[in-house]
N, C-alpha and C positions, 0 to 999 in steps of 0.2 A: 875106741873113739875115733880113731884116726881110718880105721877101716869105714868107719859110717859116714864120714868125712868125704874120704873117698867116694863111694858109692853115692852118695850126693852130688857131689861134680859133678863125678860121671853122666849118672840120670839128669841134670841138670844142662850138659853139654849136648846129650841127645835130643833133650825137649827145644833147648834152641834150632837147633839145626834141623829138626824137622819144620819149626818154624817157619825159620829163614828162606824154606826152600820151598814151600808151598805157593809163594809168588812166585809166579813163572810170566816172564816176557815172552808172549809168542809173537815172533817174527814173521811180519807178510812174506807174502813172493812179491817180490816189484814187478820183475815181469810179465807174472799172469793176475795181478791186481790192475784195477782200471777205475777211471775215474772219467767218467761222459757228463758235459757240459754243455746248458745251452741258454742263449741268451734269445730276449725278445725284444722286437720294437713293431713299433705303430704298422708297419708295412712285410712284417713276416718276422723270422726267426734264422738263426745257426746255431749250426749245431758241433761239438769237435770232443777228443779227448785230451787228458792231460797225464801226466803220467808221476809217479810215485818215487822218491828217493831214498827213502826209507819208512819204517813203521813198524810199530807191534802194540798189541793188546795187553797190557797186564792184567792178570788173571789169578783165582786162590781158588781151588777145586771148581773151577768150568764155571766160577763168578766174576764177571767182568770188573776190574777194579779201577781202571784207567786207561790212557795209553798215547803214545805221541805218534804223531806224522808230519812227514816231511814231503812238501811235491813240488817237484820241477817245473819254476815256471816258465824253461824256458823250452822248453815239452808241446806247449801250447798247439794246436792240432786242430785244423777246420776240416769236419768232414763231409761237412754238402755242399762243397766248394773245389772245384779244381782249376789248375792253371793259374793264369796271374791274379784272378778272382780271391782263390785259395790264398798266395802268395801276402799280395795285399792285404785282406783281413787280419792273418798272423803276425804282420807285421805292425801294422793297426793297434792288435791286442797287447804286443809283447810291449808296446810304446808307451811314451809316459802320459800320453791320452787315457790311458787304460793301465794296464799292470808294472810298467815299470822294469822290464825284467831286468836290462842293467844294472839297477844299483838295487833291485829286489829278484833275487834269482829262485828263491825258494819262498815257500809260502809256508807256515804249520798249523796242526791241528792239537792243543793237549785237550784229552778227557780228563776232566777233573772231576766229575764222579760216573756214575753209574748204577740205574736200579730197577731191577726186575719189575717188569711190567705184568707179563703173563707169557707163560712159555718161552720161546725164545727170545723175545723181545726185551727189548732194556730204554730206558728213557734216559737218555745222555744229555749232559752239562758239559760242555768244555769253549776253549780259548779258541778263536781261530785270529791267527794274525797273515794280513794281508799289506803288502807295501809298508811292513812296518806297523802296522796301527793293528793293535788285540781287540775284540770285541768278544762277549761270551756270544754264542749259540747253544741250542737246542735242538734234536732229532730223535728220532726212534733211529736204534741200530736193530737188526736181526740177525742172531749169533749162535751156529750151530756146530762151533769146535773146529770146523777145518773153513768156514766160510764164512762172512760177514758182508752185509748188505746194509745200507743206508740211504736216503733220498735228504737230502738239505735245498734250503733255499736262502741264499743270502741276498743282504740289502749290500751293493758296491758302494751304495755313498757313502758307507762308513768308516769305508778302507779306502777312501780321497780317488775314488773312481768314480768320476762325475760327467766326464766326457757326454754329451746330447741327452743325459738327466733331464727330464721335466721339472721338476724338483729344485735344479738350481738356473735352470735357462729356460728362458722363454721364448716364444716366437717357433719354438723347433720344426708344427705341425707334424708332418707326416716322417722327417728324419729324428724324435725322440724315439729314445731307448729306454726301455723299462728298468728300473733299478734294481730290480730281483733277475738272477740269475739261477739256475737248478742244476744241482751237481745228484747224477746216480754214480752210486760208489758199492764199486764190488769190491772186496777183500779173500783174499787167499793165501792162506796159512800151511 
């Protein structure tokens, strides 16, 4: 009896631990992960990137399960802009016109699910919190084990980014700012 005992546990210690272990956090590269950004208004568009502080995919046999990100928003990056042009924008953005980066220095993304669409493709739910303020989104990710690609388009007014909004000012004409901005996001694993 005591031997059957035994050999229960045992068996019982393996089936956890194979469990346990099939979630796997995989870890981006921050430095070769990127995240291209760009806003538009009435009279043309910028464009910049942003950069990554941390992240990974949780995953259970090559199924996406979740996953959190972290991006520096003090990263912020105009890249059809040089010189004081350049300077100024980024400054502009990193302000509390716009992202706030002093008292908001990080922004995050949780996936809270995740579900196969058709081949690589997955149709994503998660949190994104901006300045403080969570809103859920929605996007297609495309996830092929060593690289992840995504296109989002967020509303700023949600995240109290209202700065030359149509939306909540009037009179703007030709210096409104569209309230959707689009982020292409590469990931690497």
């Amino acid at each position: 009896m005591k031997k059957n005992l035994l050999k229960g546990a045992v068996a019982s210690a393996i089936v956890l631990a194979t469990v346990a272990f099939t979630n796997v956090k995989k870890q981006i590269d921050v430095k070769s992960s990127e995240v291209t950004w760009t806003g538009e208004k009435v009279t043309g568009s910028h464009e910049g990137t942003i950069e990554f502080k941390d992240g990974y995919l949780s995953v259970d046999d090559d199924k996406i399960l979740g996953g959190e990100f972290i991006i520096d928003m003090t990263s912020i990056n105009v890249t059809d802009l040089e010189g004081d042009n350049k300077a100024k924008l980024e400054g502009h953005l990193k302000s509390d016109d716009f992202f706030g980066v002093a008292n908001h220095p990080t922004s995050k993304l949780v996936i809270t699910s995740a579900s196969k669409k058709s081949g690589n493709t997955y149709g994503v739910v998660g949190d994104l919190t901006i300045k403080g303020k969570t809103n859920p989104v929605t996007f297609d990710l495309v996830w092929d084990g060593d690289t992840a690609t995504a296109d989002l388009s967020i509303d700023r007014t949600k995240y109290d980014v209202r700065y030359g909004s149509g939306s909540f000012f009037d009179n703007l004409g030709d210096k409104t700012i569209y309230d959707n901005f689009d982020l292409e996001v590469e990931l690497k694993f």
